[in-house]
C-alpha positions in Angstrom: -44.5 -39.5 -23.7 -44.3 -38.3 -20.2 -41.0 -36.8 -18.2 -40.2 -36.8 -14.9 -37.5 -34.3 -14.3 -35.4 -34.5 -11.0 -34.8 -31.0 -8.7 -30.9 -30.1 -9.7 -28.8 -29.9 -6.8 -27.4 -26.9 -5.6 -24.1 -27.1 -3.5 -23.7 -24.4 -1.1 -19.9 -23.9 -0.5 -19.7 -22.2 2.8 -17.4 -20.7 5.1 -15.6 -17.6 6.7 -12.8 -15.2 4.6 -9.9 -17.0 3.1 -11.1 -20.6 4.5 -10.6 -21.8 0.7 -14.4 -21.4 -0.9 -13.6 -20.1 -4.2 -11.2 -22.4 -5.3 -12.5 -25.5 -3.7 -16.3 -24.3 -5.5 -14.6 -23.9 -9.0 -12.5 -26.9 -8.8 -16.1 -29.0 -7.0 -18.0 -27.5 -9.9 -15.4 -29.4 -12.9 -15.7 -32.1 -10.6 -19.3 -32.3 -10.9 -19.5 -30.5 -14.3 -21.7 -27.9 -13.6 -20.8 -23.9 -13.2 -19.8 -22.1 -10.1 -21.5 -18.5 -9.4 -19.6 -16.9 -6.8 -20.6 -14.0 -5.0 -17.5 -12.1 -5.4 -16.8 -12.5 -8.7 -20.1 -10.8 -8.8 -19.0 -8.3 -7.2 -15.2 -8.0 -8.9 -17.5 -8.2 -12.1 -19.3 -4.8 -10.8 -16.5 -2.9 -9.4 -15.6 -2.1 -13.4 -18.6 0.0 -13.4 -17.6 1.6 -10.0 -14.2 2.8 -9.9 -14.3 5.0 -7.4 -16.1 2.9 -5.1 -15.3 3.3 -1.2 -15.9 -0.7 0.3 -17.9 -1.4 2.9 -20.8 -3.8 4.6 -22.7 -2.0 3.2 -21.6 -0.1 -0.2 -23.5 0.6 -3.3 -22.3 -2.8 -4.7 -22.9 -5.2 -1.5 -26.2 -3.8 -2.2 -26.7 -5.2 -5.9 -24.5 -8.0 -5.2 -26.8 -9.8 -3.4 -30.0 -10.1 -5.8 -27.4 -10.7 -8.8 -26.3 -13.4 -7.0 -29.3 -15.1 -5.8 -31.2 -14.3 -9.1 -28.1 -16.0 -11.7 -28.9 -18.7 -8.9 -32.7 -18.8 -9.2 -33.0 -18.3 -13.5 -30.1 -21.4 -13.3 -32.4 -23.7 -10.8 -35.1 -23.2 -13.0 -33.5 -24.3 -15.9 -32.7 -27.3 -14.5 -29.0 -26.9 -13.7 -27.0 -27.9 -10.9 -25.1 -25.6 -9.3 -22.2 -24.5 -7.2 -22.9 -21.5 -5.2 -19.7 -19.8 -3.3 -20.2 -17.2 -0.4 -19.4 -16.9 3.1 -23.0 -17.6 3.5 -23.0 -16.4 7.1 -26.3 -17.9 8.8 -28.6 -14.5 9.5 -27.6 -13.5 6.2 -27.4 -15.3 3.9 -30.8 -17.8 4.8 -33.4 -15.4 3.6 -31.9 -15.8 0.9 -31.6 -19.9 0.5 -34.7 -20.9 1.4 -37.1 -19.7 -1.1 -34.4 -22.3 -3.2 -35.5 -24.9 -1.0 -38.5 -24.9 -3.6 -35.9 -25.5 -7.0 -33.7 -27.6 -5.8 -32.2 -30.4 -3.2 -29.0 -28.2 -1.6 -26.0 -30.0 -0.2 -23.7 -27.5 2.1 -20.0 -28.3 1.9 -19.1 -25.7 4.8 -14.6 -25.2 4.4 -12.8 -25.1 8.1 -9.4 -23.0 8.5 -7.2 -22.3 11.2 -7.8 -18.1 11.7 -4.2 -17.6 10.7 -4.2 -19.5 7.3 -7.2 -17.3 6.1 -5.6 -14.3 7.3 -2.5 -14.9 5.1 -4.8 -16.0 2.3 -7.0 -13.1 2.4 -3.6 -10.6 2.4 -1.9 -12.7 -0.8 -5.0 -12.3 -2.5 -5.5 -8.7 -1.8 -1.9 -8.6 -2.6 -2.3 -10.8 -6.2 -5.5 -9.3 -7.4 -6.2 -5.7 -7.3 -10.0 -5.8 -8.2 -10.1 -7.3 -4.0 -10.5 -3.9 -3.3 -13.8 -4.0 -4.0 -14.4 -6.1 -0.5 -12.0 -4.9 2.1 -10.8 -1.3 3.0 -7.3 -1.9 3.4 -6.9 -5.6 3.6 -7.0 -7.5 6.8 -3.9 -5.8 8.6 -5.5 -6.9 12.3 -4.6 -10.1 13.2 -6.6 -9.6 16.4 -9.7 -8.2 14.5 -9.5 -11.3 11.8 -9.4 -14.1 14.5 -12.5 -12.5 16.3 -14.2 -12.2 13.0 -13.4 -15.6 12.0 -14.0 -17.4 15.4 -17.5 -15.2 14.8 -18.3 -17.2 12.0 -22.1 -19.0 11.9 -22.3 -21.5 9.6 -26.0 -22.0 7.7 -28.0 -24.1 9.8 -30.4 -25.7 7.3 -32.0 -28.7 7.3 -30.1 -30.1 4.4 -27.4 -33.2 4.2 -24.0 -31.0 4.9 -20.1 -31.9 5.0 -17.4 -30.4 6.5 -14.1 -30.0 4.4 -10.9 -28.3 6.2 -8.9 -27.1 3.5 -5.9 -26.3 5.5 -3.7 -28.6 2.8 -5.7 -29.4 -0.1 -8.9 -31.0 1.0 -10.0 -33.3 3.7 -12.1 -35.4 2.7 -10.9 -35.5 -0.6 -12.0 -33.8 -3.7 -13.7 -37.0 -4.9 -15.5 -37.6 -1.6 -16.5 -34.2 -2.0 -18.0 -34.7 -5.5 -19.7 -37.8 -4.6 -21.5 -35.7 -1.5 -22.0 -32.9 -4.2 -24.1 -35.6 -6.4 -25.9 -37.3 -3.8 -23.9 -40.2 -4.1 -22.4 -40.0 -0.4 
């Protein structure tokens, strides 16, 4: 008796601070019945070990964050499951990183859109609602100035995969069924 197993998909949800990733990913990934690894939990997970831990770009935890994240992704792709992966996924960055993936499975982006001003009051409720935040920003985003430069900054991933763009600016548009159907190839 021969198999012939299919890639899994991996969905890449995408986008700048407080556009609405996290939720969208962990409500996509029900949707779809598969798990979400997000790249902040990760991080959240790893700030218990690090109490004392003084957040930055680059901080002892960014630094492990990265290869946790993109080795739960790889052991999961290998087993055959589909995936939602959450992260800003900045272009430069985060693309090393994708590619060799390219390999384990078909990826689908689903890249979030915001207005500058939503995300900044996002990311300062959840700062606000979730103390183990601390772990990504200094102080929070207090410069309203400084957070619309950094979101207008934003590059999105620019592989050569199918992509869709969802604003989530009041729940989601498209739709979080339309969304799912994209996630499973079925769109």
């Amino acid at each position: 008796m021969t198999s012939s197993r299919v890639l899994p998909t991996l969905v890449v949800v995408s986008g700048p601070p407080g556009a609405g990733k996290t939720t969208l990913a962990h409500e996509l990934a029900r949707a779809v019945g598969c798990p979400a690894i997000c790249r902040d939990e990760i991080k959240e997970g790893m700030a218990h070990t690090a109490p004392a831990l003084e957040p930055g770009p680059r901080d002892e935890l960014a630094t492990r964050t990265l290869p946790a994240f993109f080795g739960v992704l790889e052991l999961l792709l290998r087993a055959g499951v589909t995936t939602v992966a959450e992260a800003a996924f900045q272009d430069r960055l985060w693309r090393p990183g994708l590619e060799p993936l390219r390999a384990l499975a078909g990826i689908r982006v689903v890249h979030c859109v915001v207005d500058a001003r939503i995300a900044l009051e996002r990311r300062r409720r959840r700062l606000a609602e979730n103390p183990l935040r601390r772990v990504h920003e200094k102080a929070g985003p207090q410069d309203a100035a400084a957070h619309v430069r950094r979101h207008e900054d934003f590059r999105r991933l620019s592989l050569d995969t199918p992509w869709m763009e969802v604003d989530t600016t009041r729940g989601y548009d498209p739709g979080l069924a339309e969304i799912a159907a994209f996630a499973g190839g079925r769109h």
